[in-house]
C-alpha positions as CSV (number, residue, x, y, z in Angstrom):
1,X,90.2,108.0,121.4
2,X,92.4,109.0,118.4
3,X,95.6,107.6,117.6
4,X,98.5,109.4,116.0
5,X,101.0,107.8,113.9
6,X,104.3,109.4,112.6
7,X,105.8,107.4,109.6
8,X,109.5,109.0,109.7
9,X,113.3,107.4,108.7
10,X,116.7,107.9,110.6
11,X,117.9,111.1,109.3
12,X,114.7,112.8,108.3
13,X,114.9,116.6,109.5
14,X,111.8,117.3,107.8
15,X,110.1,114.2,110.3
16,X,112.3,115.9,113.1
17,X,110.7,119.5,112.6
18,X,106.9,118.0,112.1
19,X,107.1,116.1,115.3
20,X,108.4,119.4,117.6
21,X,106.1,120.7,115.9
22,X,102.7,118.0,116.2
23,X,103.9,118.0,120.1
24,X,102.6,120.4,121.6
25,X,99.2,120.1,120.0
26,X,99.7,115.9,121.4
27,X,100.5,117.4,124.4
28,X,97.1,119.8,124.9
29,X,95.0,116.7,123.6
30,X,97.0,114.5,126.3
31,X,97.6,112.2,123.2
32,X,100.9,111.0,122.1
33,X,102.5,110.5,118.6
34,X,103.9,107.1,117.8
35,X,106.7,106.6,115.5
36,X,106.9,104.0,112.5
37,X,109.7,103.6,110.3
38,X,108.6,103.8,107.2
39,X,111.2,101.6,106.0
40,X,110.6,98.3,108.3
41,X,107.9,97.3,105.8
42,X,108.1,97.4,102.1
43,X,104.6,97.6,101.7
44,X,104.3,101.2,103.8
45,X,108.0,101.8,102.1
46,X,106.0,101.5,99.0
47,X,102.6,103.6,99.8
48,X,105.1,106.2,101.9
49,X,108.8,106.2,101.4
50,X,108.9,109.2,99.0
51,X,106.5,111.1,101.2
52,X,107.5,111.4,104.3
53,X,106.8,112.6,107.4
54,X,103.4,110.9,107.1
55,X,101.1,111.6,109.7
56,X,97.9,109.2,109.9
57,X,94.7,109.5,112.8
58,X,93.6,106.6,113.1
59,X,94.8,104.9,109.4
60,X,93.6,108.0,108.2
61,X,96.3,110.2,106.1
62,X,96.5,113.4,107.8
63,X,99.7,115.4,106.5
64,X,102.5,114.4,104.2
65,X,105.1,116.2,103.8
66,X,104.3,119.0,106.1
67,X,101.8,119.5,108.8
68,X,98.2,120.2,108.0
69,X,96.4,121.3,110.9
70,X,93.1,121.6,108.9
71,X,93.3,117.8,108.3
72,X,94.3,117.2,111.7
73,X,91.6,118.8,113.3
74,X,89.2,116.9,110.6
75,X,90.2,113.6,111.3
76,X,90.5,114.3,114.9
77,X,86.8,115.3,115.5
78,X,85.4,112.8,113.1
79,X,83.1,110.9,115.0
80,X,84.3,107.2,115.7
């Protein structure tokens, strides 16, 4: 199974608006989307910070910046 990961930062109304977004879609694929603050690790603060929201399936980099459901979809019916 897929797993979704959110890198977001207190404050982030762009993060805010792609997760109410990314939820319902979770929802229909009885997934759920787990947060990471980008800025708990320099190394992600480095590969992320100025990007953010980030949205990764499985490692994979599925949206930055805004939601793209093409990616999304990709990466989420890529065989495992």
């Amino acid at each position: 199974m897929s797993r979704l990961t959110l890198y977001t930062r207190d404050g982030c109304h762009l993060c805010e608006e792609l997760l109410a977004e990314l939820a319902p879609w979770a929802a229909a694929h009885d997934t759920s989307v787990a947060l990471a603050d980008v800025d708990a690790d320099p190394v992600t603060r480095r590969r992320f910070g100025h990007r953010i929201p980030v949205l990764l399936v499985d490692g994979e980099l599925a949206a930055a910046g805004h939601l793209d459901w093409d990616a999304l979809e990709r990466l989420w019916n890529a065989p495992a």
